[in-house]
C-alpha positions in Angstrom: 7.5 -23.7 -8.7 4.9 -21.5 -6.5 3.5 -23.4 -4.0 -0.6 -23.5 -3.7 -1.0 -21.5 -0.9 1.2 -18.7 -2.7 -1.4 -18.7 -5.5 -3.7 -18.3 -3.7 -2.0 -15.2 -2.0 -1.6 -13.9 -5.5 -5.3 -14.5 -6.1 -6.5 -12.7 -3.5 -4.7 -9.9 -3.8 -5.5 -8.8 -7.6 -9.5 -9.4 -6.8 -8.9 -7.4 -4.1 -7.5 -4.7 -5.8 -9.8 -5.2 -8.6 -12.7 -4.7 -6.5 -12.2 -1.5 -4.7 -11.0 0.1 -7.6 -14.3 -1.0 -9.2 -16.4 0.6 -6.3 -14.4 3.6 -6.2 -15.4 4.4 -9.8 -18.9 3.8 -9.1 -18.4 6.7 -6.1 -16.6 8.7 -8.2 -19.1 8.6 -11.4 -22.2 8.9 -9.2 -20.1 12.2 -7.3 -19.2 13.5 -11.0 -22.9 13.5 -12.4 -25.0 13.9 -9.2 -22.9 16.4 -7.1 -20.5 18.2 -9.5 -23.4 18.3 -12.0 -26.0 19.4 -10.1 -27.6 22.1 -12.2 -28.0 24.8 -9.0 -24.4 25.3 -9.3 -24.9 26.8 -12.6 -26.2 29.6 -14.1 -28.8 30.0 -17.3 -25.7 29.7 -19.6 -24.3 26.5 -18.3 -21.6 28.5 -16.6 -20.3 27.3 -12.9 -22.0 29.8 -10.4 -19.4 32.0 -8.3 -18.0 29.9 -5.6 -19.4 26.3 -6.8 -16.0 24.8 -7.0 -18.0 21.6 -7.2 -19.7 23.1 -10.8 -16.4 23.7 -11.6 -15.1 20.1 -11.8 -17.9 19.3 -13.8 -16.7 21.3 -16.3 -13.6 19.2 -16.6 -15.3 16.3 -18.1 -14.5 12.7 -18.2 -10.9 13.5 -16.9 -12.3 14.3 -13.1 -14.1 11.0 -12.6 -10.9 8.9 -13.5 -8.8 11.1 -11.1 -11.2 10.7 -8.7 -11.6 7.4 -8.4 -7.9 7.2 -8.3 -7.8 9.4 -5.1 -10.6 7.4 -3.7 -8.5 4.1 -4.5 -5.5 5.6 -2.9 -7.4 6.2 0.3 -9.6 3.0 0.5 -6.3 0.7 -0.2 -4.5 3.5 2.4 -6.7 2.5 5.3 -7.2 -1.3 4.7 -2.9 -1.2 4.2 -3.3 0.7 8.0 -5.4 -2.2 9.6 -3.3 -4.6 8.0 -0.1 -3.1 9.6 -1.9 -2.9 12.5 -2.9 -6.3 12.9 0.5 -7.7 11.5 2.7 -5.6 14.3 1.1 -8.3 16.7 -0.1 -7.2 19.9 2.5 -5.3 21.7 5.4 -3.2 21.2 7.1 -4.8 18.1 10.7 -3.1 18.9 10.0 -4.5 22.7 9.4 -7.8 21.4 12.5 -8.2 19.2 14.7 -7.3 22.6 12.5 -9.6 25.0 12.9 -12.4 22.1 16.5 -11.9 22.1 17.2 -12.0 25.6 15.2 -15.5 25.8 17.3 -16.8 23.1 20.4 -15.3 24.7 19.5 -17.6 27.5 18.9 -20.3 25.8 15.1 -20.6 26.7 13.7 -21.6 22.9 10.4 -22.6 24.8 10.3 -19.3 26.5 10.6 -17.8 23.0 7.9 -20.0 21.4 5.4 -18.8 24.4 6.3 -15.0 23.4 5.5 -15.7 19.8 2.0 -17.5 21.2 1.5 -14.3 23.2 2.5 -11.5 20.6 0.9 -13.1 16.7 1.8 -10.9 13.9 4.0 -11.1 11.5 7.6 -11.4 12.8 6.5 -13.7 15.9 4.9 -16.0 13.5 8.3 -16.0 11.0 9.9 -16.6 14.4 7.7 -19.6 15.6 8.4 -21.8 12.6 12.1 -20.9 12.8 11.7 -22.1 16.6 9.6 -25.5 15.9 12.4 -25.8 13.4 14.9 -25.6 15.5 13.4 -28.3 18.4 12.8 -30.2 15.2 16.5 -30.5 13.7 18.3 -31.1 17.5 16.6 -34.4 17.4 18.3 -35.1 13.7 21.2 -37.7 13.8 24.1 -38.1 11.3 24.0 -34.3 10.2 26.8 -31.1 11.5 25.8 -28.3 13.0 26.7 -25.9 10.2 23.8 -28.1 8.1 21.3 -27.9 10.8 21.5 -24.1 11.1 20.9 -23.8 7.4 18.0 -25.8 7.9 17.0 -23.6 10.4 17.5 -20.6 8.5 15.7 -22.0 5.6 12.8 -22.5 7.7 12.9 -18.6 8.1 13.7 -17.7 4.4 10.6 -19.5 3.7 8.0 -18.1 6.2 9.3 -14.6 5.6 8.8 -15.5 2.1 5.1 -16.8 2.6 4.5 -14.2 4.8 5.7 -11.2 1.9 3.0 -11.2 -0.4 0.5 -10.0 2.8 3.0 -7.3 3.8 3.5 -6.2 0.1 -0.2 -6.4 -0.8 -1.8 -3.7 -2.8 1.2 -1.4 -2.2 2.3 -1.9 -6.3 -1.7 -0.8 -6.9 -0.5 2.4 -4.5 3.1 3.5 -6.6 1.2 3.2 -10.3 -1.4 5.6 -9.3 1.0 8.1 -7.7 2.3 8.0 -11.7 -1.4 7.9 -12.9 -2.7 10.6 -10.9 -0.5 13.0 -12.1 -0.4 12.0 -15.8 -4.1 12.3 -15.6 -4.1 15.7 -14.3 -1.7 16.9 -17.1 -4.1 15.3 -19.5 -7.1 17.3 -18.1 -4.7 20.1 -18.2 -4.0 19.9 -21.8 -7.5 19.9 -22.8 -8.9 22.5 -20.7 -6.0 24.7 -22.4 -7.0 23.6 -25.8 -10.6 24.7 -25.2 -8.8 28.3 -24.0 -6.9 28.5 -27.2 -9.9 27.7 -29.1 -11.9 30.1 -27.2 -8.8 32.5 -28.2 -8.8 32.1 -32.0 -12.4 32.6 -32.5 -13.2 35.8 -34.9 -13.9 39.1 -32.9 -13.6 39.4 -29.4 -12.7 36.0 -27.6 -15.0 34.1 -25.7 -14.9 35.4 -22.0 -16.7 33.0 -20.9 -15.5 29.9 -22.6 -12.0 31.2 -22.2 -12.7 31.6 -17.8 -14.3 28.1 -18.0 -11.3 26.2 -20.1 -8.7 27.8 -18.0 -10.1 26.9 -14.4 -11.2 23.1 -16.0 -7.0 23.1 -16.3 -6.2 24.1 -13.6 -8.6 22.0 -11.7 -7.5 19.1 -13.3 -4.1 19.8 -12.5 -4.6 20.3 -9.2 -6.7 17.5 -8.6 -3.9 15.3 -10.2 -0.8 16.8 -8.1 -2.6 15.9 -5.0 -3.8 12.7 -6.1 0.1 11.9 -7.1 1.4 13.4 -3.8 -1.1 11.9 -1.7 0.1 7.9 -3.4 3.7 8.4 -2.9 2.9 9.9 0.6 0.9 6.7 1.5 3.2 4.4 -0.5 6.2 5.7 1.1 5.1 5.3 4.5 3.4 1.9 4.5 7.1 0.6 2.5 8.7 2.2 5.0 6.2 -0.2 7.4 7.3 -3.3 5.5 11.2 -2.9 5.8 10.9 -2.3 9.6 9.2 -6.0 9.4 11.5 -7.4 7.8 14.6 -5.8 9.3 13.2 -7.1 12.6 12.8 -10.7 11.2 16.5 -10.4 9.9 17.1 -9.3 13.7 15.3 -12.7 15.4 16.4 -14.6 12.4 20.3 -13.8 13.3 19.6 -14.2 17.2 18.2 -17.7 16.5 21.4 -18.9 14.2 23.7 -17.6 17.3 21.6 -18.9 19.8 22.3 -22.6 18.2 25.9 -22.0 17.6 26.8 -21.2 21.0 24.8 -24.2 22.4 26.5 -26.7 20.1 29.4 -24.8 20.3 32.7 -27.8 20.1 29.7 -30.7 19.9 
């Protein structure tokens, strides 16, 4: 069963989510009709003006809005993901403070350790602090080996790193569907511009110039618009996953120095 407080991690994330994906579309729609649409970019036929790339995308319709509030969500959950990483390395080096953790422990000096935790905060010192308190807490234990004492104290990690997940993996799911979206949505817009340029085609007489120029560029607007929204997610979702198994490579790290440290101090006891 899920604890309360991993609810509540749940909770928070999908409102999150929920919210700036709700404010980008209100950016997006308000850019679409106010900017794009803004009726100097076009001429007295309703054409995009040389140049007014801007007019251009209006002439996409209700495709560009959605791919652009999908870009804007890729960007806004982008940077919040950045201070998030930021403030979860801890305060100094994070690769430094896996060695100077490991030497401690090496020595034997837990409440050295603890103090370095104290000092650094983040995500891998906290992990690392409970598995400490743990481990002061099961050498006062009687009537149990030290092969059950260590899995207690590896629990104890298991179960912060697991508390400690749902932060690290937050919004990044939000992140992979849109680098599907964004391009699916671009070939959509894609596929309608080009059936406005065959329908321009098949008209009696002498095409539509004019409809057939605006249907072709509203394609390949979309479609560019939706490659870079795509590239830009798996980009950004890419690099912050890449941010997350560092993390937790490092707690596997600290996590294995603690389970030697206590097997070489109880070592034939």
């Amino acid at each position: 069963m899920e604890t309360k407080k991993q609810k509540k991690v749940k909770k928070t994330r999908s409102v999150s989510a929920a919210l700036v994906i709700f404010g980008c579309a209100i950016v997006a729609v308000c850019f679409f009709v106010f900017v794009c649409g803004d009726p100097s970019g076009f001429n007295e036929k309703g054409a995009p003006l040389q140049g007014k790339i801007f007019a251009t995308m209006y002439k996409g319709g209700f495709v560009v809005p959605i791919i652009l509030t999908l870009l804007l969500t890729v960007l806004t959950l982008s940077v919040e993901r950045a201070f998030a990483f930021r403030r979860m390395k801890g305060k100094a080096n994070q690769t430094k403070f896996v060695m100077n953790v490991k030497a401690k422990l090496a020595e034997g000096d837990i409440a050295g350790a603890r103090e370095m935790c104290d000092k650094q905060k983040g995500t891998v010192a906290n992990i690392l602090n409970a598995g400490l308190i743990r481990y002061e807490d099961v050498e006062k234990i009687q009537g149990m080996n030290n092969d059950e004492k260590a899995a207690i104290i590896q629990k104890e990690l298991e179960e912060a790193t697991a508390l400690e997940m749902p932060s690290m993996q937050q919004n990044l799911p939000v992140i992979a569907v849109i680098s599907t979206l964004g391009t699916l949505f671009g070939l959509l817009g894609t596929v309608l511009g080009m059936i406005r340029a065959f329908a321009a085609l098949g008209q009696e007489g002498s095409p539509d110039s004019l409809a057939l120029s605006t249907a072709i560029s509203e394609a390949l607007i979309n479609t560019a618009s939706g490659i870079a929204t795509g590239a830009m997610a798996i980009i950004f979702y890419n690099y912050f996953a890449q941010k997350v198994e560092n993390i937790t490579n490092a707690v596997d790290e600290v996590g294995f120095a603690v389970g030697q440290t206590y097997t070489t101090k109880h070592l034939g006891k």
